[in-house]
C-alpha positions in Angstrom: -10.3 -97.9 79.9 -7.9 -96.3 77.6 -8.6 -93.5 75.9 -6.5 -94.6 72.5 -9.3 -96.7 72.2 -11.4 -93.9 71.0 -8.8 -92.3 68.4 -9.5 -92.1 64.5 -7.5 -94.0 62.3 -4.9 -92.2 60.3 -7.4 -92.5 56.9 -10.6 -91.0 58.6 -8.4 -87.9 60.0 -10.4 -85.1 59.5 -10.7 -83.1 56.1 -8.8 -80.2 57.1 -5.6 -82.1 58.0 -2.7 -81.0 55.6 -1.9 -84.1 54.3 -5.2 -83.7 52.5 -4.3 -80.7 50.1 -1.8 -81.1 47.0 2.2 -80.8 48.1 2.8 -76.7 48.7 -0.9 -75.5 49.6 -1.3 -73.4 52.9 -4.5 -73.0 53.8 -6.0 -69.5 53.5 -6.5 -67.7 56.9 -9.2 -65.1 57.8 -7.3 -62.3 57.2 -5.9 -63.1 53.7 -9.7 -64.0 52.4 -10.8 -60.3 53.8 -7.7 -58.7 52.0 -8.7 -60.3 48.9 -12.2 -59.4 49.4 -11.2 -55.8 50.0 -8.7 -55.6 46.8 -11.7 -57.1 44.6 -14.3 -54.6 46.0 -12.0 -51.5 45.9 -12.6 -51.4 42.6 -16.2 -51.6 42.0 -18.5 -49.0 42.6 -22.1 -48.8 44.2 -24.7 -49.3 42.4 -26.6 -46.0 42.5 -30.4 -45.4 41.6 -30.6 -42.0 39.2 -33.4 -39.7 39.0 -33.9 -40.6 35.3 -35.4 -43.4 36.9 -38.5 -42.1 37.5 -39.2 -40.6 34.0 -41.1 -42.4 31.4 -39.4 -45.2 30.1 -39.1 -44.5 26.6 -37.1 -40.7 27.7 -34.6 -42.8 29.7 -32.3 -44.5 27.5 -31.6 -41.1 25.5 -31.5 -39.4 28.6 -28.7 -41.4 29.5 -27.1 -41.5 26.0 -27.1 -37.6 26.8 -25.1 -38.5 30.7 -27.9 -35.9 31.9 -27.6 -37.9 35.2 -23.7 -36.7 35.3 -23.6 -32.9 34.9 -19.6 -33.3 35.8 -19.1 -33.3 31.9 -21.1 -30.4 31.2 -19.3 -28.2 33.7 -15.6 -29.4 32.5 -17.2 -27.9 29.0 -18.2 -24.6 30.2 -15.7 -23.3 32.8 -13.3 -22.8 30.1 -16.3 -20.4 28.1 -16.8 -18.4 31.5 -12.7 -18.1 32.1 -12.8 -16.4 28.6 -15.8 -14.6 29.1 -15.3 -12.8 31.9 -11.6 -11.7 31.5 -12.9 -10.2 28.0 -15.4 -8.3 30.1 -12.9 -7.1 32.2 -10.5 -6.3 29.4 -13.3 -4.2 27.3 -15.2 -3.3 30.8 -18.6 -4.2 29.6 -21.9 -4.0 31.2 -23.0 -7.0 33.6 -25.4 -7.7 31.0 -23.0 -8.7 28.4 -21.0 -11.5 30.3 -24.6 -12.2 32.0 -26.0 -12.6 28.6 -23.4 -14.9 27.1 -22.7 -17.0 30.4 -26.3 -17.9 30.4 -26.2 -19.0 26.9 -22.6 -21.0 27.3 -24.5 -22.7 30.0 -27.0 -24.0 27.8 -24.9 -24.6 24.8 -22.4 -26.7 27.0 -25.2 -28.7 28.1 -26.3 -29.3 24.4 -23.2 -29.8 23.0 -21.5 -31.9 26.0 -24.2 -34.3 25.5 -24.2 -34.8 21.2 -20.7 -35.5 22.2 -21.5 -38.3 23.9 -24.0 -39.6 21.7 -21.2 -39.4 18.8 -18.5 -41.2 21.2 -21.4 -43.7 22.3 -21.9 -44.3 18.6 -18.3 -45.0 18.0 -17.5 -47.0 20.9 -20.7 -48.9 20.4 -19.1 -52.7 20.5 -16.6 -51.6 22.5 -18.6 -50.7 25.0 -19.5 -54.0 25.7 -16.6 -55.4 26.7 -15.8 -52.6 29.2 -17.2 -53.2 32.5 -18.2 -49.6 33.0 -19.9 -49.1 30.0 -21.6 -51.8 29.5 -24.8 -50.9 30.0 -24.9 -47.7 28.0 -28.3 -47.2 25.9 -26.3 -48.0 22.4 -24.3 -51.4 23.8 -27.3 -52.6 25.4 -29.6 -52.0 22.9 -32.0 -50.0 24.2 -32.2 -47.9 21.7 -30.8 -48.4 18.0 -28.4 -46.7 15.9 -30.8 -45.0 13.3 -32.5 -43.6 16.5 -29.4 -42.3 17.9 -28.4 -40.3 15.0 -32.4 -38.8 14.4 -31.2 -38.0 18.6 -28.0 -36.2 17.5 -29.4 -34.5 14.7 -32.1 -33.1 17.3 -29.4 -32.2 19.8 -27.2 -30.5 16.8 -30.2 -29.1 15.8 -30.3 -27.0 19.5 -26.8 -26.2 19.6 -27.1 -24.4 16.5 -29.9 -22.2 17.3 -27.9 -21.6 20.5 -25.0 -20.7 18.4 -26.8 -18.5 16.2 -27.2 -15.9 18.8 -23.4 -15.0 18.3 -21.8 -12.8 16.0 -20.7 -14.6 12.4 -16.6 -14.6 13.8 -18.1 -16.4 16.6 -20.3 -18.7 14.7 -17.5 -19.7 12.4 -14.9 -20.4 15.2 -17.8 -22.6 16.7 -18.5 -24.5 13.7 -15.0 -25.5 13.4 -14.9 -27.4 16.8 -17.4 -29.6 15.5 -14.2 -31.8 13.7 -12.2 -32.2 16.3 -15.3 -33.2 18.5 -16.5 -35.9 15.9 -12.4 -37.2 15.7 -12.0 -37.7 19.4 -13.8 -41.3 20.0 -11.4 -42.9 17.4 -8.1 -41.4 18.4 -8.4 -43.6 21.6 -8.1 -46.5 18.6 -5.0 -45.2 17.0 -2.7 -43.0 19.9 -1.6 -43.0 23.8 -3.0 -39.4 24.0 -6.8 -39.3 23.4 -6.9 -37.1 26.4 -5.1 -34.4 24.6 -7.7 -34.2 21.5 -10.4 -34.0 24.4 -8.7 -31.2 25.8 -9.0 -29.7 22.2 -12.0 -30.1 22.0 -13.4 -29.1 25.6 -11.5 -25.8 26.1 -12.7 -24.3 22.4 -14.9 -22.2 24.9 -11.8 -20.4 25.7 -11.5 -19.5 22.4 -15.2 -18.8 21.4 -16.2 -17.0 24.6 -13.6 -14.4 24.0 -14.9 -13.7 20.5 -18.7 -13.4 21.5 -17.7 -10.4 23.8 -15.5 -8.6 21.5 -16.4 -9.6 18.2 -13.2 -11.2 17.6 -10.4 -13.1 19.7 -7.0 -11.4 21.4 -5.0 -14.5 21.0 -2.1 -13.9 23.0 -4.3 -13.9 25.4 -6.5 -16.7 24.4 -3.8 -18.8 23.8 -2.0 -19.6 26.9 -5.4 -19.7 28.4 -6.5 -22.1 26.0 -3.5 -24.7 26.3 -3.7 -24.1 30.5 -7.4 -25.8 30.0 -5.9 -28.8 27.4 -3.3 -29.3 30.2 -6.0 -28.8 33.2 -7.9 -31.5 30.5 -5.3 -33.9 30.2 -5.2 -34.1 34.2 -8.7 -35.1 34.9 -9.3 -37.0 32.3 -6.4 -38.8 32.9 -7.8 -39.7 36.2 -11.1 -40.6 34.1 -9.2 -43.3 31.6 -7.3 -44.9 35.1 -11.0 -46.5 36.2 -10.8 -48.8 33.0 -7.7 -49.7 32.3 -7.6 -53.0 33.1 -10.6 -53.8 30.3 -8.9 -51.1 28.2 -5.7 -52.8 27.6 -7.9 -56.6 26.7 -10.2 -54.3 24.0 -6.9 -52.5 22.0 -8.3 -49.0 23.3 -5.4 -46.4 24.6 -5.2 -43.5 26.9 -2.8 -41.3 28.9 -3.3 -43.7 31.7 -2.0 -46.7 30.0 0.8 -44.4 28.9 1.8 -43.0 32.2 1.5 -45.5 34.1 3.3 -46.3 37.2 4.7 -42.5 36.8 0.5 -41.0 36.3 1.1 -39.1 39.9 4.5 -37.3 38.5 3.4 -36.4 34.9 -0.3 -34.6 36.1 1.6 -32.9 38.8 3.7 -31.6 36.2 0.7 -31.0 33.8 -1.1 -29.1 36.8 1.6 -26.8 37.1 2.0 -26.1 33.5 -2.1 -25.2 33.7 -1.7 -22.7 36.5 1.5 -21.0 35.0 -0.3 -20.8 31.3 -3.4 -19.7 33.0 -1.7 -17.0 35.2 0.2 -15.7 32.5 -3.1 -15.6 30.3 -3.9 -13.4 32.9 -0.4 -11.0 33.1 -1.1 -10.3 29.6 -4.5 -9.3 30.5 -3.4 -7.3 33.3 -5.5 -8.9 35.4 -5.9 -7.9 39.3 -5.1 -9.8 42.5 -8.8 -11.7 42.4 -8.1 -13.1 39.6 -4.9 -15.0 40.9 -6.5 -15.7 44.5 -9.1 -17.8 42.2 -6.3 -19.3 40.3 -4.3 -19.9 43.4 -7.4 -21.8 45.0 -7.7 -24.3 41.8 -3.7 -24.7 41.7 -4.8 -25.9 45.6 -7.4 -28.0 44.6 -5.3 -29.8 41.9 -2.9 -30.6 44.4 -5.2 -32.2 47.0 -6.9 -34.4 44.0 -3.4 -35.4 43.4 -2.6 -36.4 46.8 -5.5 -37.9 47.3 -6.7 -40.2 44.4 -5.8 -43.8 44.9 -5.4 -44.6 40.6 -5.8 -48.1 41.3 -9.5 -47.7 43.3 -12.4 -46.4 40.8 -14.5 -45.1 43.4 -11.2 -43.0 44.0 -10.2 -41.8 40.9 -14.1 -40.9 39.9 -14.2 -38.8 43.2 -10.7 -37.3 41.9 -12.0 -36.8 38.4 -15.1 -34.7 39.9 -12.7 -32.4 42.5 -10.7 -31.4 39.2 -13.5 -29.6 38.1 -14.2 -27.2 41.1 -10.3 -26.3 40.1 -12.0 -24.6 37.2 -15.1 -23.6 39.1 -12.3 -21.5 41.3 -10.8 -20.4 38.3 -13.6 -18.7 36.8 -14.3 -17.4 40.5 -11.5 -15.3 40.5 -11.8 -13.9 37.1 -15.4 -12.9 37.5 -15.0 -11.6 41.0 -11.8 -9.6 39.0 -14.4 -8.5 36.6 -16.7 -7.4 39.7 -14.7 -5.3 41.4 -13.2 -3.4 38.2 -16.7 -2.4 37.1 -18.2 -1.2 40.2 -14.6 0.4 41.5 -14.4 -1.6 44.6 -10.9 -2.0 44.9 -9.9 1.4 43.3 
C-alpha cells in the first residue's frame, strides 16, 4: 500500500507550520526566549526577608520609614563626621577621649538624623512613590501608616537629634541647626533640576563641617573646605549609582537625577568625579600636614572607587545597589587612614 495514503491534507498541516503565523513572523527559538528572560530578570531584585520582620507589627512600618533595615545610609552620613573628626584631633593632638567622645556621638546622631531624613523625603515623595517600582511599598505609599503619624514620628526623631546635638558647643550647635534646610529642600529638588544628587551631597557631608568644630570649638576652613566638596563629589558618585536603579519609572513620573543627566556617559563623568574627591580630599589633607597614613587610607578608597566603577553594570539594579554599597567602604578607608594618622602621632609610633 502506499504510504501517500496516510499524508494530511494541506489544511490540517500541523499548527506550527509557517504558513500559519501573519507574513514576516519567525518563530522564537529557545535561546532568544532565555535572553529575554535574562534581560527582564537582570533587573529585578530578590525578595529578601528583613529582621524587622520579626518585631511587633505596629514598630515595623516606622521602622522602615526610618530604613533601619539599611544601615548603608547611615554610614554615607557619618564617614564624613569621622574624616573631620579625626584630622582635627590630629591637628590640635587631643586625647583619645575627645575624638572617642565625639565619634560615639556622630554615630548616634547619623543614625537619628539619617533616618528623619527619610521620613521627610518619604513624606514628600509620598504619591510618587507609588508609581516607582522600588518604592512602592514604603510605609507612607502603602498606607501603612498615615501622614499625621509620620510627622508626630519625625518630631520624635528631631526631638533625639537635638538632645544629641546639644552635647556640642553653641558654634557647633548653630552650624548643625543650619543643615536642617538644606536636608528639608532635597526631596523636591529631584522635581525641579538634573542634580538632586548634588544637594544630597550638601547635605550628607555637613559632618565635615560640624565635626571639625566640635573638637576645636570652631572650623579651620581651608581645611574643611576641600574636604567638604571631596565628600559632595564622593556623594554625587554613589548616589549617582543609587538614582540609575529607577530610571526607567523615573523618567514616566517627571522625577530627575544625575543619572538621567549623564546618561550613556554615567561611567566617564563619576570617574572624573572620583578623581576630583581624592585630589580635594588629599589636599584637605596637605593643608593639614597630614602623614603617610593618612594617604595610604585615601589611596585605598581612590582604589575602591575605581573597582565600583569597573564593575557596576548601570543597567542591572542588583548591580548598581551592590555598587552603591562598595562606595561607602571608600569612605570607611578614608576615615581609616586619618584615624590610624591620628594614632600614630599621639602615641609617637612613627617618630
Amino acid at each position: 500500500m502506499s504510504l501517500r495514503f496516510f499524508q494530511l491534507p494541506r489544511r490540517c498541516a500541523p499548527c506550527w507550520h509557517t504558513q500559519s503565523f501573519p507574513k514576516g513572523y519567525t518563530i522564537p527559538t529557545l535561546a532568544s526566549i532565555r535572553r529575554v528572560s535574562s534581560s527582564q530578570t537582570k533587573s529585578i531584585l530578590p525578595v529578601q526577608k528583613s529582621w524587622v520582620e520579626k518585631l511587633p507589627p505596629k514598630m515595623r512600618p516606622y521602622l522602615y520609614l526610618s530604613r533601619i533595615d539599611k544601615p548603608i545610609g547611615t554610614m554615607l552620613l557619618f564617614y564624613p563626621c569621622t574624616w573631620s573628626i579625626s584630622m582635627a584631633s590630629y591637628a590640635l593632638q587631643v586625647p583619645y577621649t575627645v575624638p572617642l567622645t565625639f565619634i560615639s556621638l556622630f554615630g548616634i546622631g547619623a543614625f537619628i538624623m539619617r533616618g528623619a531624613g527619610c521620613t521627610i523625603n518619604d513624606m514628600w515623595d509620598k504619591h510618587l512613590d507609588k508609581a516607582v517600582e522600588r518604592t512602592r511599598e514604603r510605609p507612607l505609599s502603602r498606607g501603612d501608616i498615615t501622614t499625621p503619624q509620620a510627622v508626630g514620628f519625625l518630631g520624635a526623631q528631631l526631638s533625639a537629634g537635638l538632645a544629641v546635638l546639644l552635647q556640642f558647643n553653641w558654634y557647633s550647635i548653630f552650624l548643625g541647626a543650619a543643615s536642617l534646610s538644606v536636608v528639608t529642600i532635597y526631596p523636591f529638588m529631584k522635581r525641579v533640576t538634573h542634580w538632586p544628587q548634588a544637594v544630597l551631597g550638601l547635605a550628607f557631608n555637613w559632618g565635615a563641617l560640624l565635626g571639625w568644630a566640635a573638637v576645636a570649638g570652631t572650623t579651620n576652613w581651608s581645611v574643611c573646605l576641600p574636604l567638604y566638596a571631596g565628600g559632595v563629589c564622593w556623594t554625587l558618585v554613589y548616589d549617582t549609582i543609587y538614582a540609575h536603579q529607577d530610571k526607567n519609572d523615573d523618567v514616566t513620573v517627571g522625577i530627575r537625577s544625575t543619572a538621567l543627566l549623564f546618561g550613556d556617559h554615567t561611567r566617564s563623568i563619576l570617574s572624573g568625579l572620583s578623581v576630583a574627591s581624592v585630589s580635594l580630599i588629599s589636599y584637605a589633607g596637605i593643608l593639614n600636614s597630614q602623614a603617610a597614613p593618612f594617604y595610604c587610607g585615601v589611596g585605598f578608597g581612590a582604589l575602591q572607587l575605581a573597582r565600583v566603577l569597573y564593575e557596576t553594570d548601570f543597567e542591572s539594579r542588583p548591580s548598581c545597589w551592590k555598587g552603591f554599597v562598595g562606595c561607602g567602604w571608600a569612605g570607611f578607608w578614608m576615615w581609616m587612614g586619618a584615624l590610624s594618622d591620628y594614632v600614630f602621632s599621639v602615641t609617637g609610633f612613627l617618630s
